[in-house]
N, C-alpha and C positions, 0 to 999 in steps of 0.2 A: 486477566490471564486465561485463555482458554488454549486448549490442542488445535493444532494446526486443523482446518478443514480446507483443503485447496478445492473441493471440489464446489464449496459453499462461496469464498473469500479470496479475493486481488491476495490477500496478508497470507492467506495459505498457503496461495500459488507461490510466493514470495517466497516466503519457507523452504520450501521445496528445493528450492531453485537455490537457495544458499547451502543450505545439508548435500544436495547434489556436486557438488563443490568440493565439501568435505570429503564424502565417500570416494570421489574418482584420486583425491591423493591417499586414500588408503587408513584414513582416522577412524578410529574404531568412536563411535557417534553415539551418546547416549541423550534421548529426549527428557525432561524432568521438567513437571508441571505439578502448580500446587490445586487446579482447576478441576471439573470432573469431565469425564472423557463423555462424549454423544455419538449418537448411532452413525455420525458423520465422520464424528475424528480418523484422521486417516491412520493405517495400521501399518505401526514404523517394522513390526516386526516384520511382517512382507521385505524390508529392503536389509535386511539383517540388523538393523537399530536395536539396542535397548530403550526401554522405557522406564522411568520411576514416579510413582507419585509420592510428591513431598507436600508439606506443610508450612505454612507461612507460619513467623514468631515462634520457630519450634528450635531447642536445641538439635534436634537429631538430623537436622539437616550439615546441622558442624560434621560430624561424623559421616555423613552419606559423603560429601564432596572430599573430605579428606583420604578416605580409600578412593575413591574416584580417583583423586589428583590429575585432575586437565590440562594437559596445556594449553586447552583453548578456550574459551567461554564466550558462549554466545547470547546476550542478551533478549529476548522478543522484546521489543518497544520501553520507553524509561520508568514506565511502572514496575516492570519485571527487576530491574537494576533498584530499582529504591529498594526495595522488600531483599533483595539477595546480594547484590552487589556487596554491601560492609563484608556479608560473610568472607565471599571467595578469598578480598581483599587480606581478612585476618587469617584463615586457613589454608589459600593456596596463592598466597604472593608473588607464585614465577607464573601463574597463568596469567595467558593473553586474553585482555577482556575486550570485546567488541560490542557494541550498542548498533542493533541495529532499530533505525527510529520507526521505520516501514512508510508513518510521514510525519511532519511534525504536529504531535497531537494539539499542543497548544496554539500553533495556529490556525488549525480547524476549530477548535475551540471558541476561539476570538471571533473568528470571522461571523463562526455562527452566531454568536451573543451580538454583534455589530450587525447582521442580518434580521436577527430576531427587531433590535429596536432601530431597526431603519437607519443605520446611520452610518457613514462610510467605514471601511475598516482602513486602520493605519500602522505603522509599525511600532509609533508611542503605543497605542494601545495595547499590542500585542506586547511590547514590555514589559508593559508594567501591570501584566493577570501574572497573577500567582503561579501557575499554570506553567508559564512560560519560565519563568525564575526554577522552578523544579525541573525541567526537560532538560534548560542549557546547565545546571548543576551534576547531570547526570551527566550527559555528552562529555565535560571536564572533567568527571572522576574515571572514563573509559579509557582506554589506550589505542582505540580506533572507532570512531560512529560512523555508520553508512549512512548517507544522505540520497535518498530516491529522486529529486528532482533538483534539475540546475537551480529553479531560482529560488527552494529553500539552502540550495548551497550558498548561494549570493548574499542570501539576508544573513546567513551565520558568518560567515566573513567582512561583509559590507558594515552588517548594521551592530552586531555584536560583537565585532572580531577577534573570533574564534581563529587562531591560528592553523591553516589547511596543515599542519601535520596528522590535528588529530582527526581531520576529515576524508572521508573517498565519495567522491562522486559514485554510483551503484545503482541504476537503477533495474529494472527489470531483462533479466536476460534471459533471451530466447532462440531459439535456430530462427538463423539466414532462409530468407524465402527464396527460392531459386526459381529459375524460368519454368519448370516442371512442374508446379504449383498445379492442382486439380483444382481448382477454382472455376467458381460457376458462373456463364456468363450475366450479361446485364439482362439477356433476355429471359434466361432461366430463374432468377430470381424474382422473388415480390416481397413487398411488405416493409413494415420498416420494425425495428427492435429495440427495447430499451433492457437493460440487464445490471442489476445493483442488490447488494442484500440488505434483506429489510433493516439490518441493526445497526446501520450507515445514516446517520440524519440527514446527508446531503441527497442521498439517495430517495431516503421519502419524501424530501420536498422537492426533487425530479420528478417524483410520479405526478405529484400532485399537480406541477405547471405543465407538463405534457396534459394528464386531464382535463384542467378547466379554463387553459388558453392556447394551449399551443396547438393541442389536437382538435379542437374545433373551424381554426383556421385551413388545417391540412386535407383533414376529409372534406373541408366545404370542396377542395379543390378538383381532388383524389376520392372518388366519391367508393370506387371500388376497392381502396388500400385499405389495410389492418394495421395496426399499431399493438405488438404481441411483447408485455410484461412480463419479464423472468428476475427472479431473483431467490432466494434461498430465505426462510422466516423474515417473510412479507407482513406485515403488522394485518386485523381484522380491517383495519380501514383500508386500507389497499387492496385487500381482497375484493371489497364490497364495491371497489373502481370495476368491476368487470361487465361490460356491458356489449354483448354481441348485435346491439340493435345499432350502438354507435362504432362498431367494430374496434373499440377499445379492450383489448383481451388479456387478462391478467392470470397468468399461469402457474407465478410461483417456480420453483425450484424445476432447474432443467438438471438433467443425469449429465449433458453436455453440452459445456457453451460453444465451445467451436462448429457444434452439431445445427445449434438453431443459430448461429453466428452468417455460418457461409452460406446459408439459402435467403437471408436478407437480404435486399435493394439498399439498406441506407439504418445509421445506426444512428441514433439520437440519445445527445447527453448534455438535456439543460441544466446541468450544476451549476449553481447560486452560491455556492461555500462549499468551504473543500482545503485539503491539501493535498500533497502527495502529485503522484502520476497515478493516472486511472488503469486497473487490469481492465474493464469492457473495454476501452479505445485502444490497449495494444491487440487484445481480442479480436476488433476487427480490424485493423491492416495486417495480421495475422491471416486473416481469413478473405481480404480483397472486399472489406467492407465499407464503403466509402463511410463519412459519419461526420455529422454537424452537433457543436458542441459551443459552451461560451471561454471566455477568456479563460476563468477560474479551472474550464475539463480541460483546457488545452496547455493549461501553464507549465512550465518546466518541461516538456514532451517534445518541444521539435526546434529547439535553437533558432538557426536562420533559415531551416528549410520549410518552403510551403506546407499547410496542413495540407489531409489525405479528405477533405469535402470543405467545410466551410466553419468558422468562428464568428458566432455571432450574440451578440446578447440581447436585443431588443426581440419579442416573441414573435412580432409580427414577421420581422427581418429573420428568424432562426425560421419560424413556418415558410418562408416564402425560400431561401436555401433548401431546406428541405428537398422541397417541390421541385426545385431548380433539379438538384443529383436526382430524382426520383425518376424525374421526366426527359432527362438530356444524357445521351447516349454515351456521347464524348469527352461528356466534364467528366460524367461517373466514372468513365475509363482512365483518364487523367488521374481523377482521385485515388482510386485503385492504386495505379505507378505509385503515387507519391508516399501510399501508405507504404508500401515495400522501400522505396527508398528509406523513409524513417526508421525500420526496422533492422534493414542492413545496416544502416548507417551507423544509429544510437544504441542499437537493442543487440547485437549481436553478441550472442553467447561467449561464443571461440573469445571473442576479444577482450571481452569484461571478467570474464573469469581468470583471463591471464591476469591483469590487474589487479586483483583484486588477491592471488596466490602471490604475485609479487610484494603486496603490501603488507602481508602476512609475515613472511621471510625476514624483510627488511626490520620491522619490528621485532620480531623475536631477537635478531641479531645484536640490535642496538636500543632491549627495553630500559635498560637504565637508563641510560642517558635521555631517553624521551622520556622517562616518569619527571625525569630531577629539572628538562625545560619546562615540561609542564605544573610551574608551580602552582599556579592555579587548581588543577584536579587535584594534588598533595592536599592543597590545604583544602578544599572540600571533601576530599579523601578522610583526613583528620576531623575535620569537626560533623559532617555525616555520619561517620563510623560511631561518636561517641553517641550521640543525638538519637542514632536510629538503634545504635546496638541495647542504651538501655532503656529506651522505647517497648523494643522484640522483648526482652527480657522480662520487663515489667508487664508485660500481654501475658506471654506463655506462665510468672509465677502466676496471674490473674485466672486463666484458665486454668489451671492445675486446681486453682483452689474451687 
């Protein structure tokens, strides 16, 4: 559990963008984390938010939320819901509880352990980690989970079936790019960019296949292009990637992604595991960035429409697309189009927020009746609540003592 950092994290931006939701119908918004705040955490007071720091396994949280009394409750990701959820449950029963997942961790999870020892990932697999068995317990005890990307929407329907009552498709919403767009042309820009924070493990093993196979291919090509490193607490080894003699340049924490976003040629994101939708690739068709990426950066993010540069997963084939947008005048301007396309199309504010205020409404209206179909979150609801409540309880006499 940490405070939002949008300026650091995809999950902050995310944040943002959901609270931004809240405040334009007029909800008086309080943030509560049991984490400790960094010189990043964005400052909710600026937007008129309260803030409280609370404590895990603590009675006094019974009391903070019951003067509160919410009607709405918004989860960060199913770790946050294990630890608190029984509470609201046993204290404030008519709030609406929403999970949002941000992505599904247990599937990043899997993928990663399946990556680590070389072996394909499957959906058996991903069943049956533990991991996963907690995330869809969670989803079930909710009365609405956002789902960031179509095709973890798919596996929760398809493969677990999870009933789409308690689902909403949601992914990242952003303003409509219009023809007025200041965008830079293909001749004004150079360079190509990678952008991930370092506390992302898909993220560091992106740098790492950029450094020691992809970007050796590129510059053989491109002898005068830079390949420019940004992310936000970049581990010591990634640092130590910084090498102006191979024009591999690792910069660490930008003040703004859109800033070193729109002066790049070509964004590159060889993610190897993962879930979710990526903040860097809506970043740049945001910013008219073309950007070559593998199946895993591309999933869930453009339905039937053309990507905005190229999908590739073999390095050779990902360096040689590179080259291709780097070099070719007309694709990159195509790609350009397509990325706008995708963003009008998928990502459009205006329209997902209507959604998603409709989905709100409708459940308030008819929460009984959706708790009592949902038998399933009831009876995890029930045996959760006792499990975890005398769990808390048995912590906090432990601490006390």
């Amino acid at each position: 559990m940490v405070w939002p950092e949008p300026a650091s994290t995809a999950a902050g931006v995310r944040m943002m963008q959901l609270l931004d939701v809240f405040k334009k119908q007029g909800y008086a918004i309080t943030i509560a984390s049991a984490a400790s705040k960094s010189e990043f955490s964005f400052d909710f007071s600026s937007l008129g938010f309260h803030t409280a720091d609370i404590k895990m396994n603590d009675s006094s949280f019974d009391v903070f939320v019951k003067e509160l009394n919410p009607n709405v409750v918004l989860f960060d990701r199913f770790l946050t819901e294990e630890q608190f959820g029984w509470r609201f449950a046993e204290n404030c029963p008519d709030a609406l509880r929403i999970l949002d997942t941000e992505d599904l961790h247990s599937l990043r999870h899997v993928r990663e352990q399946c990556f680590k020892k070389n072996v394909p990932f499957t959906t058996e697999a991903w069943l049956a980690d533990d991991k996963t068995k907690r995330e869809i317990a969670s989803i079930y005890r909710c009365d609405l989970c956002l789902i960031i990307s179509s095709y973890e929407l798919q596996l929760l329907t398809d493969v677990v079936k999870i009933d789409e009552s308690l689902l909403l498709l949601l992914p990242f919403m952003v303003d409509e790019i219009r023809e007025e767009s200041n965008w830079k042309t293909f001749e004004e820009r150079t360079d190509f960019i990678f952008i991930g924070g370092g506390k992302h493990a898909p993220n560091i093993d992106a740098v790492k296949c950029l450094k020691t196979i992809i970007w050796p291919l590129i510059k053989k090509e491109l002898p005068d292009a830079k390949l420019h490193i940004y992310g936000a607490y970049l581990p010591q080894q990634l640092l130590e990637m910084n090498s102006p003699a191979t024009r591999f340049l690792v910069h660490g924490r930008t003040e703004s992604v859109d800033e070193v976003m729109r002066t790049a040629k070509v964004c590159l994101a060889p993610l190897r595991f993962g879930a979710g939708i990526k903040g860097k690739l809506i970043a740049a068709m945001q910013n008219g960035t073309p950007s070559v990426t593998t199946t895993i950066g591309a999933e869930g993010m453009h339905g039937i429409l053309d990507w905005n540069g190229a999908i590739k997963n073999d390095p050779a084939e990902f360096a040689a697309a590179a080259i291709q947008l780097y070099t070719t005048k007309q694709n990159w301007q195509t790609a350009q189009e397509q990325g706008k396309t995708l963003v009008n199309t998928l990502y459009a504010k205006t329209n997902l927020e209507q959604v998603f205020l409709e989905n709100i409404i409708e459940l308030q209206q008819s929460i009984a009746t959706h708790r009592t179909q949902n038998f399933t979150g009831a009876l995890l609801q029930h045996q959760t609540m006792t499990a975890t409540k005398f769990m808390s309880k048995w912590i906090e006499e432990k601490n006390r003592g």
